[in-house]
C-alpha positions in Angstrom: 0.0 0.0 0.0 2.7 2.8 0.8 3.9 2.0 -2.2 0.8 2.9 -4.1 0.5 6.0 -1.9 4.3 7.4 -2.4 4.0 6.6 -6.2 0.3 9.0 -5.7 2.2 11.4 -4.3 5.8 11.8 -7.0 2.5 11.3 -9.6 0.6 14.6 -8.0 3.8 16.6 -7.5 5.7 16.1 -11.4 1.8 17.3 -13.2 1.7 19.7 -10.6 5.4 20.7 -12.2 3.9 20.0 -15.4 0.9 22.6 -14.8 3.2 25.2 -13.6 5.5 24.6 -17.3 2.6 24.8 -19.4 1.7 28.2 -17.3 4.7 29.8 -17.5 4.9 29.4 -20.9 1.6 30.7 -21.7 1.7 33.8 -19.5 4.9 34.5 -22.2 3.0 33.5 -25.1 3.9 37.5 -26.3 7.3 37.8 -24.9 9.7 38.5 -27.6 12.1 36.1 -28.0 10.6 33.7 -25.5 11.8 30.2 -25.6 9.1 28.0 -24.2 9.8 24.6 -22.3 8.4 20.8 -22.1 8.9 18.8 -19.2 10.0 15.1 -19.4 8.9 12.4 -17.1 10.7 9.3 -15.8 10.2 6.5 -13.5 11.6 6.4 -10.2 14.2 3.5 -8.9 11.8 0.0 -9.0 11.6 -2.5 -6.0 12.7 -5.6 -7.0 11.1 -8.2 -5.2 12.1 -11.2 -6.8 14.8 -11.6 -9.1 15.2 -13.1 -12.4 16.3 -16.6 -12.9 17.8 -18.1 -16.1 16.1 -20.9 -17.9 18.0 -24.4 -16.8 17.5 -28.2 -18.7 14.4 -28.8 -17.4 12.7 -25.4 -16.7 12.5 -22.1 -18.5 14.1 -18.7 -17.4 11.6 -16.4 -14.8 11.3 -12.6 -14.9 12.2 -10.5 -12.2 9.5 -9.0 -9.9 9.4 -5.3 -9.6 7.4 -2.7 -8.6 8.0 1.1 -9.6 7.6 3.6 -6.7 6.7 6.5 -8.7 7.3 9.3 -11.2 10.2 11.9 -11.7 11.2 14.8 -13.7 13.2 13.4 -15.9 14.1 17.6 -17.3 12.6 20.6 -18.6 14.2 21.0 -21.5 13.5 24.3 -23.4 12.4 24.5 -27.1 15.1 26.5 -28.7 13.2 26.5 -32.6 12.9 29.9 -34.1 9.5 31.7 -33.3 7.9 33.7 -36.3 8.8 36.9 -37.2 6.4 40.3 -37.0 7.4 43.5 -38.9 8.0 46.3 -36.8 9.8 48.8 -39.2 11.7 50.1 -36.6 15.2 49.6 -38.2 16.5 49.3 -34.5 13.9 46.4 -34.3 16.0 43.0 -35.1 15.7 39.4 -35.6 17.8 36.3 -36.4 16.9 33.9 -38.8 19.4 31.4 -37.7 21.1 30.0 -34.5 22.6 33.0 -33.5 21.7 35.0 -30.4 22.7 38.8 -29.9 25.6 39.4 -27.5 25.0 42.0 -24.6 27.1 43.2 -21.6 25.7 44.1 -18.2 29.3 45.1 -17.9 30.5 42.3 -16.2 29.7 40.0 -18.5 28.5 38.8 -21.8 24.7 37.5 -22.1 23.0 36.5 -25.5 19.3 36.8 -26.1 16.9 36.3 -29.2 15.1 39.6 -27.8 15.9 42.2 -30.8 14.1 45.2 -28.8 17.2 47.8 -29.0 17.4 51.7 -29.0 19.9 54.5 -28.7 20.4 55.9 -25.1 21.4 59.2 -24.5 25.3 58.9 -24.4 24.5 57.2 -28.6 25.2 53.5 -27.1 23.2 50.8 -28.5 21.0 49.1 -26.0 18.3 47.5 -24.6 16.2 49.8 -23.3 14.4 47.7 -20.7 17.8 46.8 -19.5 20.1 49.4 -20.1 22.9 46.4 -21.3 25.1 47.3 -23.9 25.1 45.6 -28.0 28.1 44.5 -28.3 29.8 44.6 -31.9 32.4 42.7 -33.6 35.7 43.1 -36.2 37.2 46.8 -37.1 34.1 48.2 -38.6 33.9 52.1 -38.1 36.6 52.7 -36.0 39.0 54.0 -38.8 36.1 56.8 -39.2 35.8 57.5 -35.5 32.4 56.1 -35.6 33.3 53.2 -32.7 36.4 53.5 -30.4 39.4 51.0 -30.5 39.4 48.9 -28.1 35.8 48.9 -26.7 33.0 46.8 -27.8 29.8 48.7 -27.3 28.1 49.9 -30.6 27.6 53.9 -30.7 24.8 55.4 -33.6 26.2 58.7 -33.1 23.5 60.7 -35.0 24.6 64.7 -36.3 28.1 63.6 -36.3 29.9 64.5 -40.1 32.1 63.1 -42.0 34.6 65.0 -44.3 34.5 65.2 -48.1 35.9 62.4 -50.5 37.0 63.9 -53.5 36.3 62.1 -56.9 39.0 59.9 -57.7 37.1 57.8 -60.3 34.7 58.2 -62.7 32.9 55.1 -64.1 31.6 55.3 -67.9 29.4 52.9 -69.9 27.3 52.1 -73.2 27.7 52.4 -76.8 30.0 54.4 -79.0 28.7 54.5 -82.8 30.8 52.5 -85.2 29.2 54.3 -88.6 26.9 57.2 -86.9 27.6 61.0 -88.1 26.8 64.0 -86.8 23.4 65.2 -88.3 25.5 68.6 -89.4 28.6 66.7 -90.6 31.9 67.2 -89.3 32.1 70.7 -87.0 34.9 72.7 -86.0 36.4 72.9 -82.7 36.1 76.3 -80.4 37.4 76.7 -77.5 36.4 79.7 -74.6 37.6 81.2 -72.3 36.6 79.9 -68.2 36.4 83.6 -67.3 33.9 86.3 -68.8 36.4 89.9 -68.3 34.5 92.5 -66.9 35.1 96.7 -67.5 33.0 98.3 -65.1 30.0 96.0 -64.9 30.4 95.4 -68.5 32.0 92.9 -70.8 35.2 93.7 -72.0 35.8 94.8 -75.6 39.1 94.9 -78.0 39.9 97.8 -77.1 39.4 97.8 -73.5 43.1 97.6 -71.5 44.2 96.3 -68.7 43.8 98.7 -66.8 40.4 99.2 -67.6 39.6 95.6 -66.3 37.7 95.0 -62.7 39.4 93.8 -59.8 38.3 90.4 -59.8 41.1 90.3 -63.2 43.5 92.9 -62.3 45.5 93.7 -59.6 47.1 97.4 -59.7 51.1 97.3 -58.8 54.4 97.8 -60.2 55.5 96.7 -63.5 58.3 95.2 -64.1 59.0 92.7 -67.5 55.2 91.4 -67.2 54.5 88.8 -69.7 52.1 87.0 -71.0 53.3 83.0 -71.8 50.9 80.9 -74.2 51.4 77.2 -74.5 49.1 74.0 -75.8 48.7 72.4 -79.0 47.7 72.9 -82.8 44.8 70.8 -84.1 47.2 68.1 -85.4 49.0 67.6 -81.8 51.8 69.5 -82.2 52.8 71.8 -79.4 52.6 75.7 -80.3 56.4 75.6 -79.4 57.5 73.9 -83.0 58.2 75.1 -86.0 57.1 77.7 -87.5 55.6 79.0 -84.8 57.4 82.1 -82.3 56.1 84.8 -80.2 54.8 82.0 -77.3 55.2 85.3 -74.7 54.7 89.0 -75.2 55.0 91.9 -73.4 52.3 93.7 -71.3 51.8 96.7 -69.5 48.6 98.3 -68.4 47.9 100.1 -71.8 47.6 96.3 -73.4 44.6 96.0 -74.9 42.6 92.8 -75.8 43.4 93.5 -79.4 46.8 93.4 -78.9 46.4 89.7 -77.4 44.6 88.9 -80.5 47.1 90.4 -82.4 49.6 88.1 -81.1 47.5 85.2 -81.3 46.5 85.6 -84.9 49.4 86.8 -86.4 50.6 85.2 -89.5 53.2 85.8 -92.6 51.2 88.2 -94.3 51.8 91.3 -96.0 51.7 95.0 -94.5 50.8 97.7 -96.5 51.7 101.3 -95.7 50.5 103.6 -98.8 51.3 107.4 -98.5 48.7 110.1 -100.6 51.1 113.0 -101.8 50.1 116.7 -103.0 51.5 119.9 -103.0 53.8 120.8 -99.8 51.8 117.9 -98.1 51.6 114.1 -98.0 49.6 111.5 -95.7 51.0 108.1 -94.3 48.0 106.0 -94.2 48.7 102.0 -92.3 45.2 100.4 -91.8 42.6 102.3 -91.3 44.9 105.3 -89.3 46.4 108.2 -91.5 49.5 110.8 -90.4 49.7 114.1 -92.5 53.0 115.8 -92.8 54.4 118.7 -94.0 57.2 117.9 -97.0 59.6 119.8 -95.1 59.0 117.0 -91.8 61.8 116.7 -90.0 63.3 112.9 -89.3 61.9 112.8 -85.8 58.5 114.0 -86.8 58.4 111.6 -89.5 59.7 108.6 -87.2 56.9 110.0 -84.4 54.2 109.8 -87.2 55.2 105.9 -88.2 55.2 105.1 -84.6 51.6 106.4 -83.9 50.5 104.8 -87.1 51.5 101.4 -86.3 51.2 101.7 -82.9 54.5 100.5 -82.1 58.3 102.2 -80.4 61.8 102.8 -82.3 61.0 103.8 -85.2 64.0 105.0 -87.2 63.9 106.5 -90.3 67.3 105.7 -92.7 68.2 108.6 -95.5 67.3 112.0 -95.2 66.9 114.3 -92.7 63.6 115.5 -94.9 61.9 113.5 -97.6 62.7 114.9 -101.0 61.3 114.3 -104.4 62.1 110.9 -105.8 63.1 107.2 -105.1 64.9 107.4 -100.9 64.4 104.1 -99.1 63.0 104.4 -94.8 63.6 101.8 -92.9 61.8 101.5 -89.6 62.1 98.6 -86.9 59.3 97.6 -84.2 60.6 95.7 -81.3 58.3 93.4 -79.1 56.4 96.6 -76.5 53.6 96.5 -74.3 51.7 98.3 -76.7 52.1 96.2 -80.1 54.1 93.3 -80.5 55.1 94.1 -84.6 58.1 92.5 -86.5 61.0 94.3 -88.3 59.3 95.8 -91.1 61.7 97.0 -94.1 60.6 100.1 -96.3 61.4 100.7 -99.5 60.8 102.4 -102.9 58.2 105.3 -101.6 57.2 107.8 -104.6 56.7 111.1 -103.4 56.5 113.5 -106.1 56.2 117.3 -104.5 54.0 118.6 -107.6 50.2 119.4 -107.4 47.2 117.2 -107.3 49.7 114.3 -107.5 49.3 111.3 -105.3 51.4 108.2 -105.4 50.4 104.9 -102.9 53.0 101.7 -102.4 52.9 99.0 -100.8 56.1 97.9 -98.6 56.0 94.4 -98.0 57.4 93.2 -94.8 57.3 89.9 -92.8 55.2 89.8 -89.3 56.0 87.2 -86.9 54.1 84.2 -87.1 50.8 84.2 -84.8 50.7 82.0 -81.6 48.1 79.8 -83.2 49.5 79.9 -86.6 47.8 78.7 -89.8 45.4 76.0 -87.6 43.2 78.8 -85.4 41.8 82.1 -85.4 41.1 84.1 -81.7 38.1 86.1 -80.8 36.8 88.0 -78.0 32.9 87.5 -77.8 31.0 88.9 -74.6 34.3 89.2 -72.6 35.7 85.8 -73.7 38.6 84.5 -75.6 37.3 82.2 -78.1 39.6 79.7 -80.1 38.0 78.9 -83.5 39.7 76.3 -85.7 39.8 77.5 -89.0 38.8 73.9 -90.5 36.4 71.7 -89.7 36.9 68.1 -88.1 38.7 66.0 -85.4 41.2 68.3 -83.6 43.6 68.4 -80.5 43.8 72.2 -80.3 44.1 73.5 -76.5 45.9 76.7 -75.4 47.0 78.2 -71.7 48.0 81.5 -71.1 50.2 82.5 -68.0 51.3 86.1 -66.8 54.3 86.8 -65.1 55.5 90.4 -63.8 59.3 89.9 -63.1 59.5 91.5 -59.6 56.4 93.7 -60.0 53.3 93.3 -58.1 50.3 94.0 -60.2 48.7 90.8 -61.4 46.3 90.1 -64.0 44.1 86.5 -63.9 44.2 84.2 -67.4 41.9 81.6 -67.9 42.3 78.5 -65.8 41.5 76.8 -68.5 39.7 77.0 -71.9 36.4 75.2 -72.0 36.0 73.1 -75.1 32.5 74.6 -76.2 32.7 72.5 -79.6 34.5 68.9 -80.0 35.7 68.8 -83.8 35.0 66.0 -85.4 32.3 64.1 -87.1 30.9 61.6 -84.1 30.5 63.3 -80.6 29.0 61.8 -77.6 28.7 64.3 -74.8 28.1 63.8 -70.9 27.8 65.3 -67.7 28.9 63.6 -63.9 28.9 65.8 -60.9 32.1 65.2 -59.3 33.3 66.5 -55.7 36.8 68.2 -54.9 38.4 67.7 -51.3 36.6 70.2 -49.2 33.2 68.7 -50.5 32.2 71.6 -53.5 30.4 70.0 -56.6 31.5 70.6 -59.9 29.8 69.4 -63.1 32.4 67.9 -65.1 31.5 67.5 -68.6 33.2 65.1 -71.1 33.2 63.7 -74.8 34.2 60.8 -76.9 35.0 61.4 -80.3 36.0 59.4 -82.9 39.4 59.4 -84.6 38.7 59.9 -88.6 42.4 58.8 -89.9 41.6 55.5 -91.5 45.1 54.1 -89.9 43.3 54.5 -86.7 40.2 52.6 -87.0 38.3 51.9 -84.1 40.0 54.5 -81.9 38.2 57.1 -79.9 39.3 59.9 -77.8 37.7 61.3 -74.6 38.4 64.6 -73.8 37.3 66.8 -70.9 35.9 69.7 -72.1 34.7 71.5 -68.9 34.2 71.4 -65.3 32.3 74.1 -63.4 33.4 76.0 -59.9 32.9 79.0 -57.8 34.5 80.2 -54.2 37.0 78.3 -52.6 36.1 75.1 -54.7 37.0 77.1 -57.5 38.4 75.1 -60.9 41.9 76.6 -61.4 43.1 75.1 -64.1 42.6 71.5 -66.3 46.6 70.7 -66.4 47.8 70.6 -70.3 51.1 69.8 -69.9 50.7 66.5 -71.8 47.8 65.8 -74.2 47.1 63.2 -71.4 46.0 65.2 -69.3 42.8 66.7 -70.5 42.4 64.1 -73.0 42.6 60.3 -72.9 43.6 59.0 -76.7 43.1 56.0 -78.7 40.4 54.4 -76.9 40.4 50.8 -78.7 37.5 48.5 -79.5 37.9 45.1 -81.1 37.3 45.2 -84.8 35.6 42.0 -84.4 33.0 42.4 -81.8 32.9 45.3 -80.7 34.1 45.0 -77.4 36.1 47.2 -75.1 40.2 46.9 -76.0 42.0 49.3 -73.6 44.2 52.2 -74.5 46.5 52.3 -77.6 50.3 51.0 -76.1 51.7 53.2 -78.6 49.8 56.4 -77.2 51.6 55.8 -74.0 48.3 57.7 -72.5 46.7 56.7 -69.2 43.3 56.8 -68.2 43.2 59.6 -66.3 42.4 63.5 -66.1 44.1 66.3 -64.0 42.0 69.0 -62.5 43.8 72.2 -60.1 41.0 73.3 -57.7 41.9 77.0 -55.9 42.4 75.6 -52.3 45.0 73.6 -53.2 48.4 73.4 -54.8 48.5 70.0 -56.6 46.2 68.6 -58.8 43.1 66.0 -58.4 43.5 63.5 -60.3 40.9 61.7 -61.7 40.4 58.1 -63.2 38.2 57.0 -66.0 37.1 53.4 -65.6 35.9 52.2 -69.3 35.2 48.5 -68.3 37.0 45.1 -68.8 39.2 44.9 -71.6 37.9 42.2 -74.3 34.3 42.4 -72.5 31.3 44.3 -72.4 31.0 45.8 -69.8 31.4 49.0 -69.9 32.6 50.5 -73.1 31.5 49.1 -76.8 31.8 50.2 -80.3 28.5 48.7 -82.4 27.2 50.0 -85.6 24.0 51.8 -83.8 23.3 55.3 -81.7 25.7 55.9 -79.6 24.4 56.1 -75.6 27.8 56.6 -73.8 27.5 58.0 -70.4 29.1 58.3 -66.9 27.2 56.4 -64.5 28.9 56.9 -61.5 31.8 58.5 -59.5 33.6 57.8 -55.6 33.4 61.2 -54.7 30.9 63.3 -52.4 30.4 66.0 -50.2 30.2 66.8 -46.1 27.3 64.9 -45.0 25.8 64.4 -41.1 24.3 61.2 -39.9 20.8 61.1 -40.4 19.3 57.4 -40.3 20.4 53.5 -39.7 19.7 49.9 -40.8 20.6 46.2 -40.3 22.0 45.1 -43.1 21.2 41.3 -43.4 25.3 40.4 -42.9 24.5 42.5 -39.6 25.8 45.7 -40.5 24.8 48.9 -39.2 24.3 50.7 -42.2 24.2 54.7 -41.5 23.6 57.1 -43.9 24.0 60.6 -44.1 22.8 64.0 -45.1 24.7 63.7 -48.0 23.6 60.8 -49.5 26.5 58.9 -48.4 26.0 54.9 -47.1 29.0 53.7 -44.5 29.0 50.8 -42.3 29.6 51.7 -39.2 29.4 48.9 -37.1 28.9 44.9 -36.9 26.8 43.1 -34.8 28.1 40.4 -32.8 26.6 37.4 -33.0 27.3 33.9 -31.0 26.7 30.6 -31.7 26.7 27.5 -29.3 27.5 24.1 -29.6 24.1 22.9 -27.6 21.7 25.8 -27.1 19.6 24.1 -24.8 22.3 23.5 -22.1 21.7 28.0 -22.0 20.2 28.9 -18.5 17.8 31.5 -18.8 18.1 34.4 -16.2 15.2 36.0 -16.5 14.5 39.3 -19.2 14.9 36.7 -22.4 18.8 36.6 -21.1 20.6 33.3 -21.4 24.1 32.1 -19.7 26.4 29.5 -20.5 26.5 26.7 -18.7 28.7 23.7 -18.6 26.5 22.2 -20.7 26.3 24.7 -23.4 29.6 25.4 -24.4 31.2 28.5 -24.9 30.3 31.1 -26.6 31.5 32.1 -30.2 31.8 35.1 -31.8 31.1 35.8 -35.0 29.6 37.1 -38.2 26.3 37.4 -39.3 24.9 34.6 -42.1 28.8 33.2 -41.2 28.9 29.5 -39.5 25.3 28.7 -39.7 24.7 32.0 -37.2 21.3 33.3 -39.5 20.5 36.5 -41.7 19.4 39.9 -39.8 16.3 40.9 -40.0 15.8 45.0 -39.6 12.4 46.5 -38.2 11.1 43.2 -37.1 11.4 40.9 -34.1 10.9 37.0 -32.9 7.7 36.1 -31.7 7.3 33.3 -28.3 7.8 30.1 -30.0 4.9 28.7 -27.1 2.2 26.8 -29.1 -0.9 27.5 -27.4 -2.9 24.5 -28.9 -0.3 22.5 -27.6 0.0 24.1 -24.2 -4.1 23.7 -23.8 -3.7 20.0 -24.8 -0.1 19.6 -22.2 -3.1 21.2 -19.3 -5.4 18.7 -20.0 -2.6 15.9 -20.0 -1.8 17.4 -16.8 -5.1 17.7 -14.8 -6.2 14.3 -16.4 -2.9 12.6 -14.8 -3.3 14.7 -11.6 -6.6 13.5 -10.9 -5.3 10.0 -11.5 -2.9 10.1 -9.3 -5.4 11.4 -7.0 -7.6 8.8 -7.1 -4.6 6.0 -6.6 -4.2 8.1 -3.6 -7.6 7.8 -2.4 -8.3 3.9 -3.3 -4.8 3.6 -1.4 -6.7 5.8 1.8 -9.8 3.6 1.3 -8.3 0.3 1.8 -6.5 1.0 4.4 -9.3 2.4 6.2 -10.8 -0.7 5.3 -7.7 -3.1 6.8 -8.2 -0.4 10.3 -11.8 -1.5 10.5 -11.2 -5.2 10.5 -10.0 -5.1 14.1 -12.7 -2.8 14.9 
């Protein structure tokens, strides 16, 4: 009988335990990250009252007699399966889909939970706000940007703090560059303009406005001493301006330089100069150009040289022969050297008629050679609206490009050149044009505008140049020059494609250019240099030549500017993502996850927290979706994985097995009553 009652009694106690498991886990059938628990039963130790025998020769084996004393809890083991998840979308809001747990620190030590509930506190650490412990984060992640500090573990979202500007150190470019297509005009000269509009007084400057007259954003009052003006660049074949026949590449200015004079020297040529002289009676008249000089015959040498000198606007004029000009054949020779005023050759004079009779006139021409123009035979210069504008005098592909520097010796007045000359019109007979903005190194924007055109000379076939034909800039961030040192610089030649196919082929070996353009900004000294990535060579990938429209662009660049951090997310690889005022995506964190060798060996310490135990193994750290430790979820969390259908059912197993054991109980009371009565 006591054996009936104690067995009652281990039978009332473990579904009483099995009650209170299927409670607990329905009062957390909404706690995030909840793990619920089953509870295992087991026998207790038997009684054996008679033991087993084997079987023998003449009798068979007998079973031992035993009888149980009751029930145990065998263990509550806890149900470690992933709950469902619920959107949230708050990106703070996280779940694994995995075996991973999130690592924490109460700082004393690590715990892991499923519980994805986190939020920023006020010193920017990432927590759990119904704990105050501390998301730990793994690897090197941020710390280079000063987003997380070396050496500590704790995740900080940092929101309003900046990050400085990454200038544009790559451009990428992509699509199709006609093989056949034309321009619907035909083939189109080159012209070239001016960066800078110069101003006189509000308005734009004219030829004859000076230096002088300009306003102080282009010149600087000062001393004077050997100012120059020095052009360099290239003729539309690629020559520099430096060879043959070309001179002149600096002339001198003073304040009285006007813009005509810099046109002068840019456009002159070997041409003829005509001086013609009008004679009559006691008089005669000098006429060069359009500007005339009347003179008495009896004109002394110095009135005569003064009178040449204001005609052709330029110094040292000296007149060979007589003192006075006579009747018949005398030869004057006057010389013009290189003067801030007019930069005119030697000029040699000969056979001038002047026949002192009435109503007689007499013209000749005196031929003379002026030095040859900067730009030569290949270019003509302008001013329109207060720019210089460089004009190819032919149509089709060209390499022309110009810079113009001044220098004043030991003087101090200054007077600003173009940075650069914007390439307003690509020559050629194929162009395809596009626009990037592209950031310099304090963060200013600049729209950097580009085009591919293609090389006409039959023995480069499938070539293509890209040439940079502008980039914008104001204030500090101000563009001060596109280097033009080597045509590599501002243009990147001989762009191949395969004959074949089409595809992308690299750069010409024997142009010895690289892929690359060089940009001066104002605030600093050296130049940004900026690569062009055209795709895979032999692919197609980026770049291709294919007999239809051509749809070449630039897709993308590194650059950008100052930015603050506005917003994060989870990445699935369990990257805080922030991103910033500026458009700008950095990671600037990882999450830490942990994975153990038996989960279920955790102990749970209350708050969805878990321990190690012996059992469980040791932590280890690592990587999201790495190891088997699950894919992030942002702005969603883990449901309990309690089943309520199952927990109604594990009740009804319970109070059914509680009453049973109940009853065994009570028959157990009754016949013992019943055995107490019998000696009644």
């Amino acid at each position: 009988m006591s054996f009936a009652l104690m067995a009652g009694v281990s039978g009332l106690q473990a579904h009483q335990r099995m009650l209170d498991v299927a409670g607990n886990n329905l009062a957390n059938i909404n706690t995030i990250g909840y793990k619920s628990s089953r509870i295992v039963f087991s026998e207790l130790l038997a009684q054996v009252l008679k033991k087993a025998s084997q079987p023998t020769a003449t009798i068979g084996g007998i079973n031992p007699q035993q009888i149980g004393s009751g029930v145990q809890i065998a263990g509550i083991n806890p149900d470690m399966a992933q709950g469902n998840l619920i959107n949230t979308n708050s990106p703070l809001d996280l779940a694994i889909e995995g075996e991973g747990y999130f690592v924490l620190s109460d700082g004393s030590q690590d715990l892991y939970t499923r519980a994805g509930a986190f939020a920023v506190d006020a010193k920017s650490n990432l927590v759990d706000p119904s704990t105050g412990y501390l998301v730990q984060r793994t690897g090197p992640e941020g710390v280079s940007d000063n987003f997380q500090t070396a050496g500590e573990n704790r995740i900080k979202i940092p929101y309003g703090v900046g990050i400085s500007a990454n200038a544009t150190s790559e451009i990428t470019v992509a699509g199709n560059l006609s093989a056949n297509a034309t321009l619907p005009d035909g083939t189109q000269k080159n012209i070239l303009r001016s960066d800078i509009i110069y101003k006189e007084d509000g308005s734009n400057a004219i030829g004859t406005t000076t230096i002088a007259d300009l306003d102080s954003d282009f010149y600087t009052s000062g001393t004077w001493d050997s100012a120059t003006i020095t052009f360099s660049g290239w003729k539309p074949d690629g020559t520099a301006f430096g060879d043959s026949p070309i001179t002149d590449l600096s002339m001198d200015v003073t304040e009285a330089t006007t813009f005509t004079n810099i046109l002068d020297h840019l456009n002159k040529t070997n041409e003829v100069q005509t001086l013609s002289s009008t004679a009559t009676a006691g008089t005669f008249t000098l006429t060069f150009g359009t500007a005339t000089a009347a003179l008495n015959w009896n004109a002394t040498q110095a009135q005569i040289e003064t009178a040449l000198e204001n005609l052709a606007g330029i110094t040292d004029v000296t007149v060979g022969g007589a003192a006075t000009l006579d009747a018949g054949d005398i030869t004057i020779t006057f010389s013009g050297a290189q003067t801030s005023a007019q930069d005119v050759a030697l000029l040699t004079v000969t056979d001038i008629d002047l026949v002192p009779a009435a109503s007689v006139s007499a013209a000749e021409t005196i031929k003379g050679s002026a030095t040859t123009g900067v730009l030569g035979s290949g270019a003509t210069a302008s001013l329109d609206n207060g720019r210089l504008v460089i004009t190819d005098n032919t149509a089709g592909y060209s390499k022309t490009d110009i810079k113009m520097v001044f220098a004043n010796g030991t003087g101090t007045a200054d007077v600003t050149m173009p940075g650069y000359f914007e390439i307003t019109t690509v020559g050629g007979d194929e162009v395809k044009s596009f626009n990037i903005v592209v950031y310099d190194s304090q963060g200013g924007s600049h729209v950097l505008s580009g085009a591919f055109v293609r090389n006409p000379d039959p023995a480069k076939i499938n070539l293509w140049d890209l040439v940079l034909t502008s980039i914008s800039g104001t204030g500090s961030g101000k563009v001060a020059g596109i280097d033009i040192s080597g045509l590599s610089d501002r243009r990147i030649r001989d762009i191949k494609f395969n004959g074949a196919d089409g595809a992308f082929g690299g750069l010409d070996a024997g142009t010895g250019d690289t892929a690359q353009f060089r940009v001066t900004f104002g605030h600093r000294p050296d130049a940004q240099v900026i690569t062009v990535d055209m795709g895979t060579q032999g692919q197609f990938n980026g770049l291709t030549q294919f007999a239809r429209t051509s749809t070449a662009v630039a897709k993308e660049q590194d650059g950008y500017a100052t930015g603050e951090l506005a917003s994060v997310s989870i990445s699935n690889d369990g990257y805080v993502i922030g991103t910033f005022t500026n458009g700008v995506k950095k990671n600037i964190a990882a999450l830490q996850i942990a994975l153990f060798k038996n989960p279920s060996g955790l102990e749970s310490i209350g708050s969805g927290y878990f321990a190690p135990s012996v059992n469980s193994g040791d932590a280890t750290p690592t990587y999201a979706m790495t190891s088997g430790a699950g894919t992030i979820r942002g702005g969603a969390l883990e449901k309990s994985n309690a089943d309520v259908a199952s927990l109604f059912v594990s009740m009804i197993e319970a109070q059914n097995g509680y009453h049973a054991n109940a009853r065994t109980i009570k028959v157990a009371n009754d016949m013992l009553k019943e055995l107490t009565n019998l000696i009644r």
